[in-house]
C-alpha positions as CSV (number, residue, x, y, z in Angstrom):
1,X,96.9,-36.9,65.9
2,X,94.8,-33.5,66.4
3,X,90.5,-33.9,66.7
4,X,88.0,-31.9,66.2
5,X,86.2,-31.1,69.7
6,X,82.7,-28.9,68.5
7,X,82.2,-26.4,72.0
8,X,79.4,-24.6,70.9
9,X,78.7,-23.7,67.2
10,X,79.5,-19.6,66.3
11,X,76.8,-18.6,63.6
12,X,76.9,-15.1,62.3
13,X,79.4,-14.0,64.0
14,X,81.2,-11.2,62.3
15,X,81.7,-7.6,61.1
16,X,78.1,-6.8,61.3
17,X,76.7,-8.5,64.1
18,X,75.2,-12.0,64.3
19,X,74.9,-14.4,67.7
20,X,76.8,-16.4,69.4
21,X,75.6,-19.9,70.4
22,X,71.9,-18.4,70.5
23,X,72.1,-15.2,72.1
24,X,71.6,-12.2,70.2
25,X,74.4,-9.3,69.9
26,X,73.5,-6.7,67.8
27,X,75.9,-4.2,66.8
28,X,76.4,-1.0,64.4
29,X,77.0,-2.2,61.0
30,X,80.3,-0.4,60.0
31,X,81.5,0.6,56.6
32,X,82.9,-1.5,54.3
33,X,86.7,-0.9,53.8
34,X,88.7,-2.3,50.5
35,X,91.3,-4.9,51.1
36,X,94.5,-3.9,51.7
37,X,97.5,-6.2,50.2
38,X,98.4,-7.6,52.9
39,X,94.9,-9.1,53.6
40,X,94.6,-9.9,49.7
41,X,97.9,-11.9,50.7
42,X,96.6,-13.4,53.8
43,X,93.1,-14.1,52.0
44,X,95.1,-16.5,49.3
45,X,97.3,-18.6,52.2
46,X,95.1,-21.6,52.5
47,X,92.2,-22.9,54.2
48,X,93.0,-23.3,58.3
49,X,93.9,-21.9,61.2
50,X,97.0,-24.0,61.1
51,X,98.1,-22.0,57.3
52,X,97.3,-18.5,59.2
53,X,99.2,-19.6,62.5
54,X,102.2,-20.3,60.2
55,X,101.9,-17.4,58.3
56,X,101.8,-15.4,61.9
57,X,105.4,-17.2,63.2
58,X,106.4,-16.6,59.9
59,X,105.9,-12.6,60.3
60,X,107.4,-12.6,64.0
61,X,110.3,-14.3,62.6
62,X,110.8,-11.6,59.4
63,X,110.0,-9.0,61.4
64,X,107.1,-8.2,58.6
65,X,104.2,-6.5,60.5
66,X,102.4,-6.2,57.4
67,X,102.1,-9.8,57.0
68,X,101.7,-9.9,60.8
69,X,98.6,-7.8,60.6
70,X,96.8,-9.3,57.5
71,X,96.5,-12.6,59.9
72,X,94.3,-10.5,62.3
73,X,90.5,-10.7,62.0
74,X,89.1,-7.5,61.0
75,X,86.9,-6.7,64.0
76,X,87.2,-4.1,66.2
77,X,87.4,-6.1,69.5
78,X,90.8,-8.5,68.6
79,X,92.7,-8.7,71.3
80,X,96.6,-9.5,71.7
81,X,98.5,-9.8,75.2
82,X,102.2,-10.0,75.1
83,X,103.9,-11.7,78.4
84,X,103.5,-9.3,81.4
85,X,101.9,-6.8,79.1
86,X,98.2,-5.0,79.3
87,X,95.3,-6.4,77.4
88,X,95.8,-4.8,73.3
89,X,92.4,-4.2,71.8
90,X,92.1,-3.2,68.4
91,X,94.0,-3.3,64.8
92,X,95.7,-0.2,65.8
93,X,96.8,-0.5,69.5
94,X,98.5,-4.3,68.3
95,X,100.2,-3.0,65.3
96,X,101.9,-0.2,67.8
97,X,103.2,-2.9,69.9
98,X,103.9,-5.0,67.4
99,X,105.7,-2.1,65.4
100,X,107.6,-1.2,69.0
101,X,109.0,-4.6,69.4
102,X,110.0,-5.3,65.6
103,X,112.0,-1.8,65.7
104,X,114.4,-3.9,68.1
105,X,114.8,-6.7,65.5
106,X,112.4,-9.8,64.3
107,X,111.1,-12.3,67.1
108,X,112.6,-15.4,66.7
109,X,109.3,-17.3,68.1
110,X,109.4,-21.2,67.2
111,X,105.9,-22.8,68.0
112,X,107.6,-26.6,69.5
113,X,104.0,-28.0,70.2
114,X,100.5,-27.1,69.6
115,X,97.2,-28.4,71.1
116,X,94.5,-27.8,69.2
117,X,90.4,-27.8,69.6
118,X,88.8,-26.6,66.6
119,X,84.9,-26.1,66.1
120,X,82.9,-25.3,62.9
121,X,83.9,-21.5,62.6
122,X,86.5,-21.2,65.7
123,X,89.7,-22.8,66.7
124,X,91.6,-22.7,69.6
125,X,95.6,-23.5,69.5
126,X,97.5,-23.5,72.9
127,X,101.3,-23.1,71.7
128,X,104.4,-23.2,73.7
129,X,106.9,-20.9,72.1
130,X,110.7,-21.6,72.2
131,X,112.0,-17.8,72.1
132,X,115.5,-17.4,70.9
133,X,117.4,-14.6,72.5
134,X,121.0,-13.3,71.3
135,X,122.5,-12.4,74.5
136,X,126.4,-11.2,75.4
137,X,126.8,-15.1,76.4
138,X,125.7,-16.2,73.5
139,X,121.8,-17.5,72.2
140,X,119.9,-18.6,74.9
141,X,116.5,-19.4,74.9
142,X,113.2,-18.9,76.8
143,X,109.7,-20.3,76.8
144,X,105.9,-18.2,76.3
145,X,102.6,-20.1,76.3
146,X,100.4,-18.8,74.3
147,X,96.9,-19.5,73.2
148,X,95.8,-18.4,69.6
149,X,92.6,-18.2,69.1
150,X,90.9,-18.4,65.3
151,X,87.9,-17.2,63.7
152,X,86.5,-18.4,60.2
153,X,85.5,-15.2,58.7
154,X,84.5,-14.2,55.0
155,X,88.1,-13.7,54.2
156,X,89.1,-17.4,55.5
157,X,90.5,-17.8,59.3
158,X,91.9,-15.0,61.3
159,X,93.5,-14.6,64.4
160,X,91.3,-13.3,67.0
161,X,93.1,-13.6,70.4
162,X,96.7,-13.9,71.1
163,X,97.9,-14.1,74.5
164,X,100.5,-15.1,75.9
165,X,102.5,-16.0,79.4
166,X,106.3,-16.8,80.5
167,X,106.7,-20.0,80.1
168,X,109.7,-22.1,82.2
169,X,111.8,-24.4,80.6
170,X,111.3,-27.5,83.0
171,X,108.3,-28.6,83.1
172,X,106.5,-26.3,80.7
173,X,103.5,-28.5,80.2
174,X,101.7,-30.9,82.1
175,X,99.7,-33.5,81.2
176,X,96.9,-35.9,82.9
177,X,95.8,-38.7,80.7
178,X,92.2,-37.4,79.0
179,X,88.7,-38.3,80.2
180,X,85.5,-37.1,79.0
181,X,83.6,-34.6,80.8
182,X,80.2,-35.4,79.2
């Protein structure tokens, strides 16, 4: 069963500045922009991180990069990092790559199990993706560890960070039993 783990507490943080566990971080307010359907869509799929993280597989899966997009945050600095990839920042730069790779079919990305710390307005999911691939020998399949991160914003939670890594499949998690730290 999943617990809540509070790492620091996020206040303010968001399209028009704010701090972060105490420290200041002004920025440029920016225009407001009206919400596109997609995000009107995304706004209305439930209350977590977990409903958004579905909603995200779900798009991969459809091959839908509308729906894909509307789980991003709408900030500036999101950032997405596809296995062996460079570091996407920005709504624009992740839709390209994102737009790239559907154009070769959906991504049949199955999250098989999720660790998750979660915090008043952040969460943090570790995932290990089962990727199917259709190849001339038939499906085969291939693991990507990924870690999703989630920010509770005015609009509900958004995706903030993806990134991801090849995964193996032996041994593609290990675990020590827990201790606390503090």
């Amino acid at each position: 069963m999943p617990h809540s783990v509070t790492l620091l507490t996020l206040t303010g943080i968001g399209r028009h500045g704010g701090t972060m566990a105490g420290v200041d971080s002004p920025q440029p307010a920016r225009p407001e922009t009206p919400m596109t359907k997609s995000r009107q869509r995304a706004a209305v799929l439930g209350g977590s991180a977990d409903d958004v993280e579905t909603a995200f597989y779900e798009a991969l899966q459809h091959g839908d990069i509308d729906a894909l997009m509307a789980c991003w945050a709408d900030e500036d600095d999101i950032v997405c990092v596809h296995p062996g990839g460079p570091r996407l920042v920005g709504a624009a730069a992740i839709r390209e790559a994102f737009e790239a790779m559907f154009a070769r079919g959906s991504i049949r990305a199955v999250p098989e199990r999720v660790r998750r710390i979660e915090a008043l307005a952040a969460a943090v999911h570790n995932v290990l993706e089962r990727i199917e691939l259709l190849t001339a020998e038939g499906p085969q399949h291939a693991w990507v560890v990924a870690t999703n991160v989630y920010l509770k914003t005015p609009l509900g939670w958004r995706l903030a960070t993806h990134h991801a890594s090849p995964g193996r499949s032996e041994g593609v998690e290990a675990t020590a039993p827990g201790q606390r730290l503090h």
